[in-house]
N, C-alpha and C positions, 0 to 999 in steps of 0.2 A: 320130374324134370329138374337137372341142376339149377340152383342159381347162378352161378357164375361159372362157365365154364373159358379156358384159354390154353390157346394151340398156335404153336411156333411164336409165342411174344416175344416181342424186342423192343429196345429204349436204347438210340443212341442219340446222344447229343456232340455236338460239334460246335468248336470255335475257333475260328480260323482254319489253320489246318491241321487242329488236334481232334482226334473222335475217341470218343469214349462211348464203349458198350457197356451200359449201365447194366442192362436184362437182356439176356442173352437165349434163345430158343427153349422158352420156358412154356410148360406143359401143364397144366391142374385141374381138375374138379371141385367146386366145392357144393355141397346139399345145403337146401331150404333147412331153417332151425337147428345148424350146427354152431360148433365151438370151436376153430381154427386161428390156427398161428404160424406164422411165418419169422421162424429165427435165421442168424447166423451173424458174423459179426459185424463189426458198423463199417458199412460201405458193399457192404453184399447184395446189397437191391432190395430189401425191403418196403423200405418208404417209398420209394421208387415205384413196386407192382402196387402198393397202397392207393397212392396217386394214379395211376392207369385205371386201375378198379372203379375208384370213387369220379372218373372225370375232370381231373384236374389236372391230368398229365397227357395226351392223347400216345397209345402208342405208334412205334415207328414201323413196325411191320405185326406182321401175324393174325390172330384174330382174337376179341373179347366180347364174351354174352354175356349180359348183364341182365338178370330179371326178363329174361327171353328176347334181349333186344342186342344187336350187333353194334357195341359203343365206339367201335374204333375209327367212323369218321364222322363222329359227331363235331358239329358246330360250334362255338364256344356258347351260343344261345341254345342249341338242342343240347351240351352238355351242362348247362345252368338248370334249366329248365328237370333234365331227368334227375339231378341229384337233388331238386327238390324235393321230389315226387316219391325216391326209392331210398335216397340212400341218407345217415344218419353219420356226423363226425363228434369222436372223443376224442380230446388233445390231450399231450402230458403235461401242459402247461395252462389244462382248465380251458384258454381263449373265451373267457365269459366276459362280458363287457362292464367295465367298472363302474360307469354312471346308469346304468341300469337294476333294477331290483333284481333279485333270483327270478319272482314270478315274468320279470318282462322281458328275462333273458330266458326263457323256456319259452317266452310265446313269441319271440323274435320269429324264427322259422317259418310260424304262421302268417306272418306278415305278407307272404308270397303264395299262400293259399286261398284262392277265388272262390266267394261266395260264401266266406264263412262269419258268420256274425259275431257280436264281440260277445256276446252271453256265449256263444258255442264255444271260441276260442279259451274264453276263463275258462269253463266247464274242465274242457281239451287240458290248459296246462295247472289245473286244480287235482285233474285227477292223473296227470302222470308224477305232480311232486308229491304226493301221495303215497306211488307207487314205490318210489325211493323214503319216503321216509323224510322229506324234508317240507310239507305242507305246512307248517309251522314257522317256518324260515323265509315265508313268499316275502313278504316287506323288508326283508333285512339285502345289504350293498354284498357284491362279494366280497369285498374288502373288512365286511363284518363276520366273517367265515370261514370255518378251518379247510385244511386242505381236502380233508377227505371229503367233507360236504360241499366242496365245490366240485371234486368230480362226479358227484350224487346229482349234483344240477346238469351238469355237463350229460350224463347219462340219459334224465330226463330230455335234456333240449332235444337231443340224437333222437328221440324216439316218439317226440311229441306229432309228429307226422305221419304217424303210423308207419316209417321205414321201416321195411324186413330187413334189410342189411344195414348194420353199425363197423365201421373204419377204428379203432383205434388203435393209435401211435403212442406206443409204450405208454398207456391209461396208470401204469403202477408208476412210473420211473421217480417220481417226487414225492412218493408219499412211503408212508413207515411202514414196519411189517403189517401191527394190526390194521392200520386201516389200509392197505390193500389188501389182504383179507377180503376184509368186507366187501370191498368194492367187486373184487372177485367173486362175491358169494352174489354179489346185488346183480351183476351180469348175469347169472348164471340163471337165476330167478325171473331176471326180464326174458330171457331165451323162453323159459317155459311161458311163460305168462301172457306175450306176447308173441311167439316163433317166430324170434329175431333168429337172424343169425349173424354173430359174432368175427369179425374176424380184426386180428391184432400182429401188428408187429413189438416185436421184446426181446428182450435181452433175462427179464425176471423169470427163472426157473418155478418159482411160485404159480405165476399166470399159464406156464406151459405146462402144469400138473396137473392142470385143471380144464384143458381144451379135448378134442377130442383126436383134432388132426393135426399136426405139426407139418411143414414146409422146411424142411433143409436148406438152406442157399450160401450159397458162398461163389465167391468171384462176379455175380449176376446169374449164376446156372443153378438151377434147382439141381439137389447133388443127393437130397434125400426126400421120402413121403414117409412118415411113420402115423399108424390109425392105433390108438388106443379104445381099447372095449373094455378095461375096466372103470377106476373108480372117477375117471372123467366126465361118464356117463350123463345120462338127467341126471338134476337135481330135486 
């Protein structure tokens, strides 16, 4: 079964008597444990169907299955509630919270999960900064941390919830060749490790080398689908 499938989407907003069709009768599939990207250029609807996806944007017509659930008239409390539960955010700009430790910005998230003990929740964000490679770094501020390692927490926080699906908005965009690299390889690695699936808006040719599906968009209209079967592939 898809995770996320959507049929005839739309986003228009209006003010006054201006309307803009942000996403415009937009059509997709995407599968459990994949690597997908949504390009094109800035004002094409990217962030746009990102926010639809992840519950932060409700769309204005069509329909959206989310983890086998119909999201498009959720609640803003049913849409709180399910992006706790399913879905995981990496920001280009980190959003880690600065008076907070790395570790207690990884277990923020759980702060919204019931019945979970505080031995369970360290356990929880012990062994996902771990998984990234920064269990070392739990005591240290972000403000004590390079950029790459804060997308590595950032990674972590996304997935401390056991989310199958991860949102991120251009994850590379501030950081250097090598360390997105890395960050790319370190995704790629949570995919298999945990059958996340991935999905990113970008402009970095780098990160789109590396997905499986691309999304074409331009004007709000999905305009292309391209599926890569080769070196995309597992990692």
């Amino acid at each position: 079964m898809a995770l996320i499938e959507a049929k005839d989407l739309e986003k228009t907003y209006v003010a006054g008597e201006i309307t803009v069709r942000a996403i415009s009768g937009v059509d997709f599939v995407i599968e459990p444990a994949s690597l997908v990207a949504f390009i094109g250029p800035s004002g094409s609807g990217k962030s746009t169907l990102l926010n639809m996806i992840g519950c932060l944007d409700p769309p204005s017509r069509g329909s959206l299955v989310v983890a086998g659930q119909d999201i498009t008239g959720f609640s803003r409390r049913q849409a709180a509630r399910f992006r706790g539960e399913h879905i995981g955010f990496v920001f280009q700009d980190f959003n880690l919270l600065p008076v907070l430790t790395v570790f207690e910005n990884v277990e923020y998230p759980l702060q919204m999960v019931q019945n979970w003990s505080k031995a369970r929740r360290r356990a929880r964000v012990m062994e996902m900064l771990a998984a990234v490679g920064m269990a070392d770094q739990a005591a240290k501020y972000p403000g004590q941390i390079s950029g790459g390692q804060k997308q590595r927490v950032a990674v972590a926080r996304a997935l401390v919830t056991n989310a199958k699906l991860v949102l991120a908005d251009e994850p590379t965009a501030n950081l250097d060749r090598d360390t997105a690299g890395r960050i790319i390889s370190l995704m790629k690695k949570m995919r298999e490790e945990f059958a996340t699936t991935f999905v990113f808006s970008t402009h970095d040719p780098r990160l789109v080398e590396n997905v499986e599906t691309t999304f074409v968009l331009e004007d709000g209209r999905l305009i292309r689908n391209d599926l890569f079967t080769g070196g995309a592939g597992h990692a």
